[in-house]
C-alpha positions in Angstrom: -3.1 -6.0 -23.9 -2.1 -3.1 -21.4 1.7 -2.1 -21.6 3.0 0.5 -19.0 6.5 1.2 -17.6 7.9 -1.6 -20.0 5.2 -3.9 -18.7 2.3 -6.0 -20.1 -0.5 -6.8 -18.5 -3.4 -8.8 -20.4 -6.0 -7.0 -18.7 -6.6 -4.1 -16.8 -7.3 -5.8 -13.5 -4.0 -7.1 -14.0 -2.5 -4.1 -14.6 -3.6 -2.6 -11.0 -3.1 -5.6 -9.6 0.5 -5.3 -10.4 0.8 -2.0 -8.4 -1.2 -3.7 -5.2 -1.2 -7.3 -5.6 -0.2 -9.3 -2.6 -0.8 -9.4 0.5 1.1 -6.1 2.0 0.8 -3.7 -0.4 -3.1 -2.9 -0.2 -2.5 -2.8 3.8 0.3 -0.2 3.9 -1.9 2.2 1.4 -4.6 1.4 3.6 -2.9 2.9 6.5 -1.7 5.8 4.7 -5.0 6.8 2.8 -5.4 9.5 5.3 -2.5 10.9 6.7 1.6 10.7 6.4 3.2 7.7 8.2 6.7 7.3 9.8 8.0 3.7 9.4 7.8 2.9 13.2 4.5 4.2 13.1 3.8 1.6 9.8 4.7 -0.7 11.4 2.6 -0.6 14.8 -0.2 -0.4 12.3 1.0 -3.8 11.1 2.9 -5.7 13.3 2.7 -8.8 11.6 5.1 -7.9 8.5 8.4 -8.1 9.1 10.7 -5.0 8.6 12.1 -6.8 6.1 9.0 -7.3 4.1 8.0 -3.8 4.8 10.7 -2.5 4.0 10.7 -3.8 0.5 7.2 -3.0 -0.3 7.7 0.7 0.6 10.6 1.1 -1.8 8.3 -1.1 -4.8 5.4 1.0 -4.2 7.7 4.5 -4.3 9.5 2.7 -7.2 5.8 2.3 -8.6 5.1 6.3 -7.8 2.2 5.4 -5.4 4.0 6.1 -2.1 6.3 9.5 -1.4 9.3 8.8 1.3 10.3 12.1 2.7 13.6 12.2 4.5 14.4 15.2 7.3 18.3 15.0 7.8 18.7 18.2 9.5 18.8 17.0 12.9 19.5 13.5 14.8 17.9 11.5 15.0 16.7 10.6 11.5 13.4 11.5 10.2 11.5 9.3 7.4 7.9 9.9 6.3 5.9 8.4 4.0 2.7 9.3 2.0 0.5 9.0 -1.1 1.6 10.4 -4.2 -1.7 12.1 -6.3 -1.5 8.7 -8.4 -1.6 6.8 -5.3 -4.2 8.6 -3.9 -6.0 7.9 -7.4 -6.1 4.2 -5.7 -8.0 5.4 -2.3 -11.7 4.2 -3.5 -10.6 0.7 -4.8 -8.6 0.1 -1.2 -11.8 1.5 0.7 -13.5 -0.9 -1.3 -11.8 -3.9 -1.0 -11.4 -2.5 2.9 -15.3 -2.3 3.1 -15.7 -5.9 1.8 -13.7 -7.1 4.1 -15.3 -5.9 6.6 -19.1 -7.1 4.7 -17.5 -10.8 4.6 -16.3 -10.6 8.3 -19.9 -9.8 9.6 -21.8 -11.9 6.9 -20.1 -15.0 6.0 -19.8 -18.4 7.8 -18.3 -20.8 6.2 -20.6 -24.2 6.7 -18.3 -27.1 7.2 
């Protein structure tokens, strides 16, 4: 049994995937393995999620310390970044990974019917 931030998890695949379990979470720390994001620019990335969605997985994943959202208020219009934190750049080989199977099961596998 794994406990962390008043959490248990019975294993410790679980464990991570708590921090990027479904489907939205992998794909924004995807996007921002390399380089700082605004939101619109998140969201041309993915234009599938809706803001709402997106919106709410930013703030869980900087609630979970993976993701850093930077705020410029000192001139209009408002500024908001966001980028990896050193923990979530801890995550960068298991999302290349599952980014680099993805891409393996697109090019390899055909489902027979």
């Amino acid at each position: 049994m794994y406990k962390l931030n008043g959490k248990e998890y019975p294993c410790c695949a679980s464990l991570t995937m708590g921090f990027i379990g479904g489907k939205w979470k992998t794909v924004i720390l995807f996007h921002l393995r390399e380089k700082t994001l605004r939101y619109n620019e998140l969201r041309k990335e993915m234009p599938s999620v809706t803001e709402r969605t997106l919106s709410l997985q930013l703030k869980t994943l900087e609630e979970d310390g993976l993701v850093k959202r930077k705020v410029y208020t000192s001139k209009p219009p408002l500024k908001v970044e966001y980028s990896l934190t050193d923990f979530g750049k801890s995550l960068i080989p298991v999302v290349q990974s599952i980014a680099d199977w993805g891409n393996y099961a697109a090019e390899n596998y055909k489902k027979i019917s």
